[in-house]
C-alpha positions as CSV (number, residue, x, y, z in Angstrom):
1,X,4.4,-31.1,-24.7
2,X,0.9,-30.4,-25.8
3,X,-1.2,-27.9,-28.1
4,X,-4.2,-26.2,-26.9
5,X,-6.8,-25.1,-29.3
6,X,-8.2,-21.9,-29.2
7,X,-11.9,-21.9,-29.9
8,X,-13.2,-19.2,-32.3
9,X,-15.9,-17.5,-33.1
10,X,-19.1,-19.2,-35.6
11,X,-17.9,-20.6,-38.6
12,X,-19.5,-19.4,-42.2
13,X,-19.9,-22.6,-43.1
14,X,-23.1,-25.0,-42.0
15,X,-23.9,-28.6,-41.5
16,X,-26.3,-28.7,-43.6
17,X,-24.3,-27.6,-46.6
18,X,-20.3,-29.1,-46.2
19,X,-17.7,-28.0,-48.4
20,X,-17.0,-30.2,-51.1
21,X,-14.6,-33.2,-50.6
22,X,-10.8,-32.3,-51.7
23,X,-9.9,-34.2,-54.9
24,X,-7.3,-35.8,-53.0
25,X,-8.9,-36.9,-50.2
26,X,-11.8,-38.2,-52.2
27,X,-9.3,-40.3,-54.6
28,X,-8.2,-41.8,-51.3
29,X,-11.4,-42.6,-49.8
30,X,-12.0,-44.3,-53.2
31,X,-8.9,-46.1,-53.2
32,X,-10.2,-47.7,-48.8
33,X,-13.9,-48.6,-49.4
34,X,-13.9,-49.4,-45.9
35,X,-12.7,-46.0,-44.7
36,X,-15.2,-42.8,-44.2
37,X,-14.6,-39.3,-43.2
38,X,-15.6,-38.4,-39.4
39,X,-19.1,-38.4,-38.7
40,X,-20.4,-37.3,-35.2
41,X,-24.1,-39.2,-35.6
42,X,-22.6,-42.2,-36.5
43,X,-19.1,-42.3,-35.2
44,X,-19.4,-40.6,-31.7
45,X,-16.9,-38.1,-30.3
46,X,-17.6,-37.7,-26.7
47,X,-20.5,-35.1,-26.5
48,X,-19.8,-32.7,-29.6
49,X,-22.2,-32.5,-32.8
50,X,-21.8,-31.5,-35.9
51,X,-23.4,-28.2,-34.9
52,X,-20.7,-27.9,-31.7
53,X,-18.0,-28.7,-34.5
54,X,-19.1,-25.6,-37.1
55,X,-19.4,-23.6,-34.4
56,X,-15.7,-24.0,-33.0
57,X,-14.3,-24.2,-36.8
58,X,-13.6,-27.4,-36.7
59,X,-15.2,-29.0,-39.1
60,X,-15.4,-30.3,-41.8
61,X,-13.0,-32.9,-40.6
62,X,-10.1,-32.4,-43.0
63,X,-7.9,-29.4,-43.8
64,X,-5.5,-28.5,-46.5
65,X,-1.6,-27.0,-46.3
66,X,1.9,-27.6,-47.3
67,X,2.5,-30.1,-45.0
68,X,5.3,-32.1,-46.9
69,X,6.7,-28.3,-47.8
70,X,7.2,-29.0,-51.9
71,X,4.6,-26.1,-52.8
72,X,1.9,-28.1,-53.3
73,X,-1.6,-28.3,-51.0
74,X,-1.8,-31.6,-49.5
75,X,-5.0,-32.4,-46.9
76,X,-5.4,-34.2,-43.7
77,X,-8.5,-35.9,-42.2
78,X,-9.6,-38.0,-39.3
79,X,-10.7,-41.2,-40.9
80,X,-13.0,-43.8,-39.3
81,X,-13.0,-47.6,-40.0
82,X,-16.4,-49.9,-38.7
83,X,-14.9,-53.0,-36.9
84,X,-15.9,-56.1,-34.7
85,X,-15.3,-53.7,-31.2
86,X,-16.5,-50.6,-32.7
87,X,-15.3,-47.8,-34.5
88,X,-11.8,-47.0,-35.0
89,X,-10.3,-43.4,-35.7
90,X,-7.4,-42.0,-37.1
91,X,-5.5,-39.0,-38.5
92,X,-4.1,-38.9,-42.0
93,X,-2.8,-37.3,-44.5
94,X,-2.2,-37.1,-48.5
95,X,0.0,-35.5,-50.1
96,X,-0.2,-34.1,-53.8
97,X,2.9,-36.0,-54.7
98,X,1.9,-39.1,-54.0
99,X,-1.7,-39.1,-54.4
100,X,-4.1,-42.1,-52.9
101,X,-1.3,-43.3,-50.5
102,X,-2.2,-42.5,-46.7
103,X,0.6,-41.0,-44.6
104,X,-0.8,-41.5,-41.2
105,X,-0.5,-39.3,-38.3
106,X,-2.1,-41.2,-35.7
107,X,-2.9,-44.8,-36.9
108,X,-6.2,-46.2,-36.5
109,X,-7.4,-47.0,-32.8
110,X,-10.4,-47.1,-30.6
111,X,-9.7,-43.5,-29.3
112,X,-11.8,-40.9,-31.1
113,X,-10.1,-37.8,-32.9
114,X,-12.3,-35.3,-33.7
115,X,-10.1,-32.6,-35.4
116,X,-7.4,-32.2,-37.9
117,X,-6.4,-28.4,-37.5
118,X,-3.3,-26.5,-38.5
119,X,-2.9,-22.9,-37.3
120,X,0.1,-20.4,-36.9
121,X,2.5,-23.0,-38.6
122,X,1.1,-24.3,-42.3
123,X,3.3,-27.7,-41.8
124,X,1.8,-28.7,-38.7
125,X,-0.8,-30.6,-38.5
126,X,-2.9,-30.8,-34.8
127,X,-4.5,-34.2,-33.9
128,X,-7.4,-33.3,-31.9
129,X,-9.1,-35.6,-29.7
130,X,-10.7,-32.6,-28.0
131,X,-11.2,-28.7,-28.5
132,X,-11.5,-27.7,-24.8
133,X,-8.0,-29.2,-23.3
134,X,-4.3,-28.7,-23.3
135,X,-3.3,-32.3,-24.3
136,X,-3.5,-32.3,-28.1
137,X,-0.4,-33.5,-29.9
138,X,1.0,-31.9,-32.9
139,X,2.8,-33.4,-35.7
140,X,5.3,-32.8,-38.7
141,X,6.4,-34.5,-41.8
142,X,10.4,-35.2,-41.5
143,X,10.7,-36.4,-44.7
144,X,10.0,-40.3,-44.3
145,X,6.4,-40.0,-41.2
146,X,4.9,-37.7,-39.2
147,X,6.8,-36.9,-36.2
148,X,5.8,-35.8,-33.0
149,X,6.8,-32.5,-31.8
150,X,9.5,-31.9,-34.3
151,X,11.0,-28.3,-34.3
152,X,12.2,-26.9,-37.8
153,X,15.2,-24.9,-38.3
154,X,14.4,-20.9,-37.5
155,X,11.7,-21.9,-34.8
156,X,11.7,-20.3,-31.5
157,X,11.9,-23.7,-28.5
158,X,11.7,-23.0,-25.1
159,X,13.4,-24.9,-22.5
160,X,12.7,-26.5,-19.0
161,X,9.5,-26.1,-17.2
162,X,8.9,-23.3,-14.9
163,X,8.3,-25.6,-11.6
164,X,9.3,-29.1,-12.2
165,X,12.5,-31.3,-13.8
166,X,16.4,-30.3,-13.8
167,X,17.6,-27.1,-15.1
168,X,18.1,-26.6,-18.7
169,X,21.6,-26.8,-20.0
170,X,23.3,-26.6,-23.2
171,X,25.6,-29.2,-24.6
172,X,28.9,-28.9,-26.5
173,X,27.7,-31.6,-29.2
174,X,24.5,-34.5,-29.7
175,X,24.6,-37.7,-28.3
176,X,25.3,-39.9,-25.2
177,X,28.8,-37.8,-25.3
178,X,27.6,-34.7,-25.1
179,X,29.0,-32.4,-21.8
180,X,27.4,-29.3,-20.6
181,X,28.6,-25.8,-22.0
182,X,25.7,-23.7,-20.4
183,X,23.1,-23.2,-17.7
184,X,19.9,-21.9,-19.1
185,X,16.6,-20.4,-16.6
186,X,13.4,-22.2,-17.1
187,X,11.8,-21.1,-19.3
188,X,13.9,-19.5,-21.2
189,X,13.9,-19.3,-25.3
190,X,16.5,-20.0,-28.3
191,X,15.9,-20.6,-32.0
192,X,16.6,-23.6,-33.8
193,X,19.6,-23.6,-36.1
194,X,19.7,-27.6,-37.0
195,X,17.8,-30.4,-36.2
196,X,19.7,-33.3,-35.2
197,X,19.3,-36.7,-33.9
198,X,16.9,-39.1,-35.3
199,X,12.9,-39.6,-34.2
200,X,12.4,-40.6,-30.7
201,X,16.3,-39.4,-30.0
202,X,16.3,-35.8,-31.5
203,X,18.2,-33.3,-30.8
204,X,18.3,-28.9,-31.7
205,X,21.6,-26.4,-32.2
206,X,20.1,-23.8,-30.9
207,X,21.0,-20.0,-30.1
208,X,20.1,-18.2,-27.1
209,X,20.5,-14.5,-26.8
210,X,21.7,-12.8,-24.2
211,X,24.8,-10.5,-22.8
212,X,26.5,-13.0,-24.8
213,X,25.0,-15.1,-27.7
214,X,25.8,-18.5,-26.9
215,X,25.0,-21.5,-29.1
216,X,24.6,-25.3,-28.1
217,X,23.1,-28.7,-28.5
218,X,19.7,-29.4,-26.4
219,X,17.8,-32.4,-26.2
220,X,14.3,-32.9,-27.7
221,X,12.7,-34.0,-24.2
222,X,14.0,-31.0,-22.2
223,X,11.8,-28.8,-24.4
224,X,8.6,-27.3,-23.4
225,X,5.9,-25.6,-24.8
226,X,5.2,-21.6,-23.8
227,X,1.8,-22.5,-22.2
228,X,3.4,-25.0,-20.1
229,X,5.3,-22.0,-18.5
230,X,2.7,-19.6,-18.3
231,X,1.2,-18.6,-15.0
């Protein structure tokens, strides 16, 4: 399950004038002398430029929201480190509570990000590693890291694929115990009323409407994203 970034129109800002550093990110970057902010000239990210960046609103490399949901504005930023083999990039994050301790999104490695974006949903951050693709993971804080793909209560999942795996079904409970209670159509869509499960093994109640509402446990990796079923 991926995100794909929708390029906009010409950002306001330049590249020859960024907006000022966040307080919190700067306190970090003073805390990791080794550590700098994303920089295309020196740090290379396939073919885009600074310019390319403004121009699809994706830069500068950080962005600010909620993402640890206490009311406060904590930022994210793709972080490069100068090493032996090269750069190395990664996405992190801050957060006003604990300010100049990292909470990493993607740790540090030889693939380049480019982008730390949030869009419809505040606490979500995007790792981009490109703006013109479909395979762009998002993340969100559970309370401990940054998860992968992790639905919140009240969120709308969908379920199955529309050409490929088993049906979708519903199960009467979580777990290695759970049975079937319900056939679902790919494709198909229910909110999330609890999260379950832990990461890596997680697990939604959800609610499906229909002639009759019906309720059930699904699994985390029979869930799809609504581009994968359009078309």
């Amino acid at each position: 399950m991926v995100v794909s970034l929708v390029l906009g129109a010409v950002a306001a800002i330049s590249a020859q004038a960024p907006t000022s550093v966040p307080p919190l990110l700067d306190g970090l970057l003073r805390a990791h002398a080794s550590w700098r902010l994303l920089d295309p000239v020196r740090h290379p990210v396939g073919d885009y430029t600074v310019a390319d960046l403004v121009e699809l609103k994706h830069w500068p490399p950080w962005t600010v929201g909620d993402f640890d949901r206490d009311g406060r504005s904590d930022v994210a930023a793709v972080i490069v480190t100068d090493g032996p083999d090269g750069p190395r990039y990664g996405v992190a994050a801050v957060h006003a509570r604990r300010p100049g301790r990292p909470q990493w999104i993607v740790p540090l490695a030889s693939r380049p990000y480019l982008a730390a974006a949030i869009y419809e949903r505040t606490d979500v951050v995007v790792a981009a590693h490109c703006l013109e693709c479909d395979t762009n993971t998002w993340y969100r804080w559970n309370g401990r890291a940054y998860e992968a793909l992790l639905y919140a209560t009240g969120e709308t999942v969908v379920f199955g694929e529309a050409r490929s795996g088993p049906t979708p079904q519903l199960f009467d409970r979580a777990g290695r115990r759970a049975r079937p209670i319900a056939t679902l159509a790919p494709c198909s869509d229910g909110r999330v009323r609890r999260v379950g499960g832990r990461p890596g093994v997680r697990w939604y109640l959800v609610e499906v409407a229909g002639a009759t509402r019906t309720r059930g446990w699904v699994p985390a990796h029979r869930l799809t994203e609504a581009i994968d079923c359009a078309g």
